[in-house]
Structures are given as structure tokens and as C-alpha cells.
TORMIZA-861635 format. One record per atom (N, C-alpha, C): residue in one letter; x negated, y, z negated. Coordinates in Angstrom, 2 decimals. Layout:
<sites>
  r     east    north       up
  A        X        Y        Z
...
</sites>
This chain:
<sites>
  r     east    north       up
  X    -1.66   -11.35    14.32
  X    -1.84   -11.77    12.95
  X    -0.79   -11.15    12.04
  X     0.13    -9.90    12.51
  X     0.92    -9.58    11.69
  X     1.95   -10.37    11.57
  X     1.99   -11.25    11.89
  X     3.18   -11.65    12.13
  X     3.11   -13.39    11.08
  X     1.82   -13.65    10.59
  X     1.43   -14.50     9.96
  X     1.78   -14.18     8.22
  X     2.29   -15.51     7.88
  X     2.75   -15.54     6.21
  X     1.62   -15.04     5.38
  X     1.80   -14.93     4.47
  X     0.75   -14.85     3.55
  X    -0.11   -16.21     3.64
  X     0.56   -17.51     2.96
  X     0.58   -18.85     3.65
  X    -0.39   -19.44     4.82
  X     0.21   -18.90     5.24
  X    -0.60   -18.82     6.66
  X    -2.39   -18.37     6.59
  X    -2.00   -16.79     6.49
  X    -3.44   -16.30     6.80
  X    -4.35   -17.09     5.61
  X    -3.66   -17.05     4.31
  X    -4.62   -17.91     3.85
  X    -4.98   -19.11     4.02
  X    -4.31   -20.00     4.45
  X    -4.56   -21.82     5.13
  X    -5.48   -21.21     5.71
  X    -5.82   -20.72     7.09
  X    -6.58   -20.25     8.12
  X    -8.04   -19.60     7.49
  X    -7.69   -18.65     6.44
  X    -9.08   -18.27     5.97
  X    -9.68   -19.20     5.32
  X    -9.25   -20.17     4.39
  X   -10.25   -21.21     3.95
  X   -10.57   -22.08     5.10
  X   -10.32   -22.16     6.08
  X   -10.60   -23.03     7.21
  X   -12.06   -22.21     7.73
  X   -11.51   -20.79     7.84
  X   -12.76   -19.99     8.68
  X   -14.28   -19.56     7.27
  X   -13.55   -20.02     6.43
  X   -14.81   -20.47     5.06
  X   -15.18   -21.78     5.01
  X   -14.45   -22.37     5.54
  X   -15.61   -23.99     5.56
  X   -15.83   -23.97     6.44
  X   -15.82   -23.93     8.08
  X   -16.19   -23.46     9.06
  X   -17.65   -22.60     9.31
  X   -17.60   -21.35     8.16
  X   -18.94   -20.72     8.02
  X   -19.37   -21.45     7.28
  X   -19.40   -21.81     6.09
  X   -20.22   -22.41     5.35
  X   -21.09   -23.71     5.53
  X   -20.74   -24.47     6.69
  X   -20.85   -25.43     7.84
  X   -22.15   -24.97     7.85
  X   -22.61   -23.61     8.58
  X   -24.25   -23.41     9.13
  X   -23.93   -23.89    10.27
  X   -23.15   -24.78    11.13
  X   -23.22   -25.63    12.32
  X   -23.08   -24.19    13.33
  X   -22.98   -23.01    12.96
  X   -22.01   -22.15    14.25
  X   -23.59   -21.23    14.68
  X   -23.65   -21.41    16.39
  X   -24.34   -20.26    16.81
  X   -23.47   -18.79    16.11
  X   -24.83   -17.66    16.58
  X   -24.58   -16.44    15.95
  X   -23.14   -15.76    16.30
  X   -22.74   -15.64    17.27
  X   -21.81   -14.95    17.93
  X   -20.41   -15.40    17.57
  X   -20.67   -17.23    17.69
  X   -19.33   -17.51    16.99
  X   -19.21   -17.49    15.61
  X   -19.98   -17.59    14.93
  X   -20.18   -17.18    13.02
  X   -19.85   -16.03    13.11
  X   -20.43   -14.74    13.79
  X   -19.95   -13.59    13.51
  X   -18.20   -13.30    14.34
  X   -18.01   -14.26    15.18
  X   -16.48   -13.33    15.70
  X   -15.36   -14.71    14.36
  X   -16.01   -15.60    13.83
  X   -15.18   -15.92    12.61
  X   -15.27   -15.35    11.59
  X   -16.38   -14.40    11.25
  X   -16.66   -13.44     9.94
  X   -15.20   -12.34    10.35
  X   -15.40   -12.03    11.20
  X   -14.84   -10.77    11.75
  X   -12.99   -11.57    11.10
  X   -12.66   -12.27    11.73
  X   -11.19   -12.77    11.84
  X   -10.87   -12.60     9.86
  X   -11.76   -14.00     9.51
  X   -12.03   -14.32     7.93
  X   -11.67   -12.73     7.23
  X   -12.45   -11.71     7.66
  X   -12.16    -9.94     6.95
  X   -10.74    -9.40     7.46
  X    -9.96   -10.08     8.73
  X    -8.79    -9.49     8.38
  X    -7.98   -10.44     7.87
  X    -8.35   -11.67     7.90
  X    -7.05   -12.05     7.42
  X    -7.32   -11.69     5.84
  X    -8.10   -12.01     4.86
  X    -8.62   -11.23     3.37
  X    -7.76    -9.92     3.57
  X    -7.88    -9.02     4.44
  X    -7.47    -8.26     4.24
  X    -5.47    -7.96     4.11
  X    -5.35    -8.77     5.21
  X    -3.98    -9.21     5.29
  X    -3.60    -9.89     4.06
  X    -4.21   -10.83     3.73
  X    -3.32   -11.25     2.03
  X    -3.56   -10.21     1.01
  X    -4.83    -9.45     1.09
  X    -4.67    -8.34    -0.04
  X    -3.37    -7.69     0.31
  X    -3.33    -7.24     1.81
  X    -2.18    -6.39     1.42
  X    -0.59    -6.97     1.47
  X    -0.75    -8.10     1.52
  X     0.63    -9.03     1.45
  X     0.58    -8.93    -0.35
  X    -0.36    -9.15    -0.77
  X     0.15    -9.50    -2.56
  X     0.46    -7.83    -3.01
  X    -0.21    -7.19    -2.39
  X     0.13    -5.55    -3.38
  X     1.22    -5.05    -2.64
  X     1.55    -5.51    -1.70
  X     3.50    -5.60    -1.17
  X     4.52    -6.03    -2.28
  X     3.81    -7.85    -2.48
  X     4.74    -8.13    -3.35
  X     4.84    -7.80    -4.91
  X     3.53    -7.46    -4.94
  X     3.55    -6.46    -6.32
  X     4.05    -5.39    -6.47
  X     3.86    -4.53    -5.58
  X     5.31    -3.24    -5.91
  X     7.04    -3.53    -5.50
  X     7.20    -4.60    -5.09
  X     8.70    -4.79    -4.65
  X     8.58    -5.91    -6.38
  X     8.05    -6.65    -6.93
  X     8.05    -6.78    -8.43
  X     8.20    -6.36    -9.32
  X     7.13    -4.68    -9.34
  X     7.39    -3.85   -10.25
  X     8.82    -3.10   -10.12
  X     9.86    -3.01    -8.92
  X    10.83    -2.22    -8.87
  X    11.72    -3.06    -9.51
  X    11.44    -4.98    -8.88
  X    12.95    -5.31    -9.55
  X    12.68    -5.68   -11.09
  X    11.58    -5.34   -11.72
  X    11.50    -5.40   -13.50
  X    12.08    -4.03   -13.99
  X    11.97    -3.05   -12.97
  X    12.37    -2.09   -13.53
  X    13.54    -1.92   -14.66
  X    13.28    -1.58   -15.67
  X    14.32    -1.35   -16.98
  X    15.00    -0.59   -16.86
  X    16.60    -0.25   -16.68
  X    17.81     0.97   -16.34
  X    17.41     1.92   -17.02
  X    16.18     2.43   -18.04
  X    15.96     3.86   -18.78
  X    14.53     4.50   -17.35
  X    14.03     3.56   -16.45
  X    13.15     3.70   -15.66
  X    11.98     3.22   -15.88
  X    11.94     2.95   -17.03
  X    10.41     2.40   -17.37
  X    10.72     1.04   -16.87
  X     9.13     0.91   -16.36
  X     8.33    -0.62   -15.99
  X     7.77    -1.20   -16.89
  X     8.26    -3.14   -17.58
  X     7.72    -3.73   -18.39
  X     6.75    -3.71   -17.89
  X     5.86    -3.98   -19.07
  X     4.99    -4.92   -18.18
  X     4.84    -6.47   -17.99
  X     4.16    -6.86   -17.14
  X     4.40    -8.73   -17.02
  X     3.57    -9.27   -17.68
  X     4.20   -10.35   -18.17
  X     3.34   -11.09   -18.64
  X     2.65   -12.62   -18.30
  X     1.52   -12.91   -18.58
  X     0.93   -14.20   -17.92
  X     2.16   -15.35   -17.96
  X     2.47   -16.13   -16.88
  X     3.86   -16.56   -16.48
  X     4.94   -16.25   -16.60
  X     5.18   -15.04   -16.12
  X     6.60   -14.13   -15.99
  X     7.02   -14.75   -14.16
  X     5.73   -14.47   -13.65
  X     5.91   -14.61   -12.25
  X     5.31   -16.31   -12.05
  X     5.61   -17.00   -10.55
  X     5.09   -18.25   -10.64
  X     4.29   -17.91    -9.17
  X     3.40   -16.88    -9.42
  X     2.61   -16.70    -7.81
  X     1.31   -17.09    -8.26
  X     0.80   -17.39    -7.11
  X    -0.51   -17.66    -6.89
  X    -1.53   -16.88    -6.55
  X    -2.10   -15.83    -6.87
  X    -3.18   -14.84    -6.50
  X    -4.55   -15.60    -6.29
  X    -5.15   -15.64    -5.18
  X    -6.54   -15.93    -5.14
  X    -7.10   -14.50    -4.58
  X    -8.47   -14.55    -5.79
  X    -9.35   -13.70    -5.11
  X   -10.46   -14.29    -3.80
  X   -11.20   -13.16    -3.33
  X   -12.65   -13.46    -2.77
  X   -13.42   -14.67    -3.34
  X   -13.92   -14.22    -4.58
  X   -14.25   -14.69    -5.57
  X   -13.78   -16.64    -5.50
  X   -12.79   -16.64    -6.03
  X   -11.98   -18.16    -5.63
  X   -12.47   -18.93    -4.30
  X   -12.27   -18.40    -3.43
  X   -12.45   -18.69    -2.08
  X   -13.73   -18.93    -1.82
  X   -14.86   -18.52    -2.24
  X   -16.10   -18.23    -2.27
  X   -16.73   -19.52    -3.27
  X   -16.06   -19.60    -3.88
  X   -16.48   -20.69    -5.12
  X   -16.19   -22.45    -4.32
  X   -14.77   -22.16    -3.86
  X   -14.32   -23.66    -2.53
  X   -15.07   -23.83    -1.51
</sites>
């Protein structure tokens, strides 16, 4: 899975969320797709707070201070739990 885009793991996790949300899955396979669903979540968390500190370096201002950003500075897409949970 390391080796999967951000892109990626997320296509795949909304798959393994409609998939659960289905009800169709005996226990074992619901739980070894819960299991996958928590790393890949976990894998895009830590893919966006990657690209959030390689962001904050190249805003960096030549006195050292970090602007801060503002709502459409960047053109990314952040989904939470939350989001995902709501689809």
C-alpha cells in the first residue's frame, strides 16, 4: 500500500465504504475490509500532512516567517472521515 497515490488509496477507500455500508458482507470479510479502509484513512492522512509541510516550506517568506494560506491559495482537495462517512 505504500506504494499507492494518495488518489489511489482514496478511490479504494470509498469503494471499501460502499462495500461496508452494503450490510451484504459476512463478519470476517466486513471486518478484514474495516481493517484495510483504517490504513488506507490512515495513509491519506499522512499523505496530506506530507503535503502540508512541503507547502508550508515553499510559502516560506526570505525573513523566515510562514504566511499563512488562505481559502484558495492552494487548489487541493482535503476530505475528511467525516465527508466519506456522509457518501
Amino acid at each position: 500500500m505504500s506504494e499507492m497515490s494518495y488518489e489511489q488509496a482514496l478511490a479504494r477507500l470509498k469503494t471499501v465504504v460502499e462495500q461496508l455500508e452494503r450490510g451484504s458482507l459476512d463478519l470476517e470479510e466486513s471486518l478484514r475490509l474495516f481493517e484495510e479502509g483504517m490504513n488506507l484513512s490512515r495513509r491519506c492522512d499522512e499523505k496530506l500532512r506530507e503535503v502540508e509541510e512541503r507547502v508550508k516550506v515553499l510559502v516560506e517568506r526570505e525573513d523566515g516567517d510562514a504566511r499563512r494560506l488562505e481559502r484558495g491559495d492552494l487548489n487541493l482537495e482535503f476530505v475528511t472521515r467525516e465527508q466519506l462517512e456522509e457518501n
